[in-house]
Phi, psi and omega in degrees: 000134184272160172243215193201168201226142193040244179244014184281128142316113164299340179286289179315330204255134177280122178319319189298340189274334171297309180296326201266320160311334158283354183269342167294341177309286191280343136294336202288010149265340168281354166256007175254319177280286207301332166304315173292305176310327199262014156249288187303356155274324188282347154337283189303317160333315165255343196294346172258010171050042159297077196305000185228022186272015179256312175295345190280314206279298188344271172340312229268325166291325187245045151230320201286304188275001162264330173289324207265332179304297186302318182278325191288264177349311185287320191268352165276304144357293189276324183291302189323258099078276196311314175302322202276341188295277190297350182264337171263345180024072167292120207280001179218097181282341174299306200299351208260321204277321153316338157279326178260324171295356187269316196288310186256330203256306177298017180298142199296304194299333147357294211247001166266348161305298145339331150293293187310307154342307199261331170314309179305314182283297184332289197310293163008266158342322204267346184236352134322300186317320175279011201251297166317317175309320201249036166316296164310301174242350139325299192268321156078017169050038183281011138326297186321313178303311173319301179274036157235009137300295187306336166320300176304343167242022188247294255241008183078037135099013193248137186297152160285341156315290218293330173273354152294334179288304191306324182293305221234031184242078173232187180292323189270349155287334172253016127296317193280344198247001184247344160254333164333279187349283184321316156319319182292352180263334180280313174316301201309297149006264209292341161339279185329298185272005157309300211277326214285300189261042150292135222282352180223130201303045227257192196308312178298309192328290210286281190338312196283321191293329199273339154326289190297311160305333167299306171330267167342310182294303182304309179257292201298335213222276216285302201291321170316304179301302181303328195238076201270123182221151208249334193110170183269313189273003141288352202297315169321304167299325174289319192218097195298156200083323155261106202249056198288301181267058189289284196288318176255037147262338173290002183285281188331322206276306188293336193317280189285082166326317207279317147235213166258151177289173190256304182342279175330268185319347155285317181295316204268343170277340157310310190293324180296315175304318167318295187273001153282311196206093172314318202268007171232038186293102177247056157277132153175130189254312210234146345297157092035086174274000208271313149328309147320291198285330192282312195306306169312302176324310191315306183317296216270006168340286205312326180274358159283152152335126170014270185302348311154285141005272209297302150324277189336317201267322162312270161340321176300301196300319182276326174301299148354271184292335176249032127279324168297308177327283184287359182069026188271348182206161157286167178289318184294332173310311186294334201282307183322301214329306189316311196282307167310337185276322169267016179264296183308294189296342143278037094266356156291318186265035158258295191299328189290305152352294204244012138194065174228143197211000000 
């Protein structure tokens, strides 16, 4: 008896097209978050008359998600290779390698994991992105003060800048914790597409997607909004008069004589678009998503080997300190970030429990 996926032959059908189609069934709460984020950003889009928000989002499927489909699958592919290369020191490496991309990395359940996966994060990404734009003016950054009390009171009445200067505020620490940042967006990458494209639907899997979409709603939308804040190293600019972070952002601008830090140069171009067009703003500080995100890595770390670990913690940690370092956050966005990151992966790994099998 054939069999059938609805009312389809599945015999009719190319198997890949079968896998992906059973995978909207056992994705589908994780297409219920991502699908919620990405319509309440294209909302929020227009209701702020974001006049390029229907064309921004079209685009966002047919360049952004097919550029990020191709690069995840190319950058899984190449870690995938590398692993299978140094761990088998295979003696006919064409044959080793061609054998594992047919038999293991193309594989239909693979690569229907793998849609889904970057399908999902699109969306996810794509109703962030307006959600992040109106930062500004939802929220209007009525915060900032509120968290550089709470800093001074986590911190023994002292800014946490100031005790990050005395550690790390010479040059060659604050170049490496200033390219770490940079660094920090091809990690999450490979992060992704680890998880994205795994060959089997399994428990870590749904838990890290279903994480990640939380991140974003949860921290990236709700808490971001309800609590809008610019950051230490807009605070001045914000609140004319006050020069509480002064001396260490001018610690940031003088550390390299030679050149500008890549941070300082991101902050002053954000800041010029803030004051060209308020209503095309990506300032938002509190919670941390850069942190939310390091924190997942940590997480999902855990079910790994040692050294494997030892990165994960590494990475939270570094992550951490240049976000505080470079002024782009309070300590406490980071510090919140964290503690939201472990509520959400323990309801995640409840939910995933029941439905994955």
């Amino acid at each position: 008896m054939a069999k059938t996926v609805g009312n389809i032959d599945v015999h009719e059908v190319p198997a890949i097209l079968v896998e992906i189609a059973r995978g909207f069934k056992s994705h589908g709460a994780l297409y219920v978050l991502a699908i919620f984020t990405a319509l309440s950003g294209q909302v929020v889009g227009y209701f702020y008359g974001r006049e390029s928000a229907n064309s921004y989002f079209r685009g966002f499927f047919t360049e952004n998600f097919l550029n990020s489909a191709i690069g995840a699958l190319g950058l899984f592919c190449a870690i995938f290779l590398l692993h299978s290369i140094f761990t088998t020191r295979p003696r006919n490496l064409w044959v080793h390698v061609t054998k594992t991309l047919r038999e293991n990395i193309f594989s239909h359940s693979r690569l229907a994991n793998g849609f889904h996966g970057v399908l999902l994060i699109a969306l996810t990404l794509g109703g962030y992105s307006f959600w992040k734009q109106q930062v500004a003016n939802i929220g209007g950054f009525a915060f900032d003060k509120a968290l550089v009390k709470i800093d001074l009171m986590l911190h023994g009445g002292a800014l946490p800048q100031e005790l990050l200067d005395r550690i790390i505020a010479f040059p060659v620490m604050a170049i490496f914790i200033d390219a770490f940042y940079i660094f920090w967006f091809p990690i999450q990458l490979v992060v992704i597409a680890s998880m994205s494209f795994q060959k089997i639907a399994s428990f870590h899997r749904y838990r890290y997607l279903l994480t990640f979409g939380l991140n974003y709603l949860v921290i990236g939308v709700i808490a971001a909004n309800l609590v809008s804040t610019a950051g230490p190293v807009y605070f001045e600019r914000l609140n004319p008069g006050s020069d509480i972070y002064a001396h260490h952002m001018a610690i940031l601008d003088q550390i390299t004589p030679s050149f500008q830090l890549h941070a300082t140069q991101w902050q002053d171009a954000l800041w010029a678009a803030y004051i060209s067009s308020p209503s095309y703003s990506y300032i938002s500080a509190f919670p941390s998503m850069h942190v939310a995100n390091a924190m997942l890595v940590f997480l999902i770390s855990l079910k790994y080997g040692l050294l494997i670990r030892i990165s994960g913690f590494l990475f939270l940690f570094l992550t951490l300190v240049g976000s505080i370092f470079l002024g782009w956050h309070y300590a406490a966005d980071g510090y919140a970030a964290i503690l939201i990151v472990l509520g959400e992966w323990w309801l995640a790994g409840k939910i995933a429990n029941k439905q994955v099998h």
